[in-house]
LOMI-246940 format. One record per residue (C-alpha): residue number from 1; residue in three letters; x, z, y. Coordinates in nm, 2 decimals. Layout:
N
- NUM;ALA;X;Z;Y
...
This chain:
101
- 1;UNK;8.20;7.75;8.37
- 2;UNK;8.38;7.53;8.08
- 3;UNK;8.36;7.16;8.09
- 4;UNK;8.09;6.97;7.97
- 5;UNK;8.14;6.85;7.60
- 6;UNK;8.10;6.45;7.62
- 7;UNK;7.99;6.23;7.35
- 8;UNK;7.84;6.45;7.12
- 9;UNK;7.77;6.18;6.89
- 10;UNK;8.13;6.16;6.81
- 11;UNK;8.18;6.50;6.63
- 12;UNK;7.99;6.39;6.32
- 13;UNK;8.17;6.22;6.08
- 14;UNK;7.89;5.96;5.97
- 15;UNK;7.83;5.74;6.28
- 16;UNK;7.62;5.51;6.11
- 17;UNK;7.31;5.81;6.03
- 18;UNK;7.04;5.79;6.28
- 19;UNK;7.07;6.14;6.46
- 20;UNK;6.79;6.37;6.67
- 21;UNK;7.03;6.62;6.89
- 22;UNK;6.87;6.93;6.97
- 23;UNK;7.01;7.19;7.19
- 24;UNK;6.83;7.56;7.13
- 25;UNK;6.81;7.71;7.48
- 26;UNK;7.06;7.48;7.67
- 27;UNK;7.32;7.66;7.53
- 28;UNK;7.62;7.48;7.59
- 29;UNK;8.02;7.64;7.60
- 30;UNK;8.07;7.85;7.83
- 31;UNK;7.70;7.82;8.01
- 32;UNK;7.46;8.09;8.02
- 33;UNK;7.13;7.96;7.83
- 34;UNK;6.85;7.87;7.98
- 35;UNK;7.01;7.76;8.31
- 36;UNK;6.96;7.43;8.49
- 37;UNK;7.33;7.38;8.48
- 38;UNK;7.33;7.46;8.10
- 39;UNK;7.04;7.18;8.05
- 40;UNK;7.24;6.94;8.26
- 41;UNK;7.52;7.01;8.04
- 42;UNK;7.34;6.94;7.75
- 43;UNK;7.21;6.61;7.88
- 44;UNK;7.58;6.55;7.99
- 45;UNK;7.65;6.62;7.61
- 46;UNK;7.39;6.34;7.51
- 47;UNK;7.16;6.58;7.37
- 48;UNK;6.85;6.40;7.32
- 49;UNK;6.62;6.75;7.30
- 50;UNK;6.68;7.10;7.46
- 51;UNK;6.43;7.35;7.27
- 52;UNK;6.33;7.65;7.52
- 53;UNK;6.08;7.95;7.50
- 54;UNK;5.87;7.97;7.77
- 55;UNK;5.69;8.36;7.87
- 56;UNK;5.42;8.45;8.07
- 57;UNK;5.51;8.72;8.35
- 58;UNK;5.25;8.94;8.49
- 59;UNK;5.07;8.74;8.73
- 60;UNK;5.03;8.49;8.51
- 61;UNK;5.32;8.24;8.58
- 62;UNK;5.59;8.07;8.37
- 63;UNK;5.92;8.18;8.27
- 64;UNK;6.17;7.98;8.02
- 65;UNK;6.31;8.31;7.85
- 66;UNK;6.40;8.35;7.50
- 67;UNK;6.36;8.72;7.44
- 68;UNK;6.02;8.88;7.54
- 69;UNK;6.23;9.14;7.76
- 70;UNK;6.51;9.03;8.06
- 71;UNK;6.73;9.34;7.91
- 72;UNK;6.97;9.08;7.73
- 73;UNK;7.02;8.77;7.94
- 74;UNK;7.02;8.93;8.28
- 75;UNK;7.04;9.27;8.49
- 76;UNK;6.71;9.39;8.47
- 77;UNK;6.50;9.59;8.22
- 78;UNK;6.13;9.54;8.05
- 79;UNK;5.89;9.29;7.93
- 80;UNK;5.88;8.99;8.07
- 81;UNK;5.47;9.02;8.02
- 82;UNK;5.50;9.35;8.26
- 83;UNK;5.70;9.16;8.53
- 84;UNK;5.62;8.94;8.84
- 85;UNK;5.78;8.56;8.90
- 86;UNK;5.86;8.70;9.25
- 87;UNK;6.03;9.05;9.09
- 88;UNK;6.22;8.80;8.84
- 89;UNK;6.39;8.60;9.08
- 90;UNK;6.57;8.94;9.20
- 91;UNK;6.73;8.97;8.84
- 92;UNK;7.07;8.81;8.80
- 93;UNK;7.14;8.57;8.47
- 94;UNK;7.40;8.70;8.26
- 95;UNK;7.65;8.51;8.08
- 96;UNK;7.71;8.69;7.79
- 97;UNK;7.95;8.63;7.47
- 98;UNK;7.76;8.30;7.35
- 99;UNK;7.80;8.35;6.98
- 100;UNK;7.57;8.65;7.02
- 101;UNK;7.22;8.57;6.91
């Protein structure tokens, strides 16, 4: 995993502007999104918000997932609607190229 970007707030050139940082799906270098050690990252970063998507599986618990299926961001296939919480901790997180979207 890459090292945690620090002081974020130092990358834009007007350091007097008043700024909200938001991180879409804890997506931070080299992190896989939606990860506790991406959000920690983030926080690390001085993000002040991390934006997720959150999915319910088929027996009616909560996932953060961005995409309605688990074929992108880890080893599995199918909805995440069609899946059970205890089916989806089997399924391995996959750290893909990060520029995809």
């Amino acid at each position: 995993m890459g090292e945690p970007v620090r002081d974020v707030a130092n990358l834009f050139p007007y350091p007097d502007a008043e700024l909200t940082l938001i991180n879409h799906r804890g997506l931070s270098p080299n992190m896989p999104e939606n990860t506790l050690v991406a959000f920690r990252n983030s926080v690390a970063m001085g993000v002040d918000v991390i934006e997720i998507d959150l999915r319910p599986t088929k027996d009616g618990e909560i996932v953060i997932l961005h995409d309605d299926t688990v074929d992108r961001s880890t080893n599995g296939t199918g909805a995440v609607k069609d899946l059970t919480l205890k089916f989806s901790y089997l399924m391995r997180i996959i750290c893909q190229d990060l520029n995809d979207t």
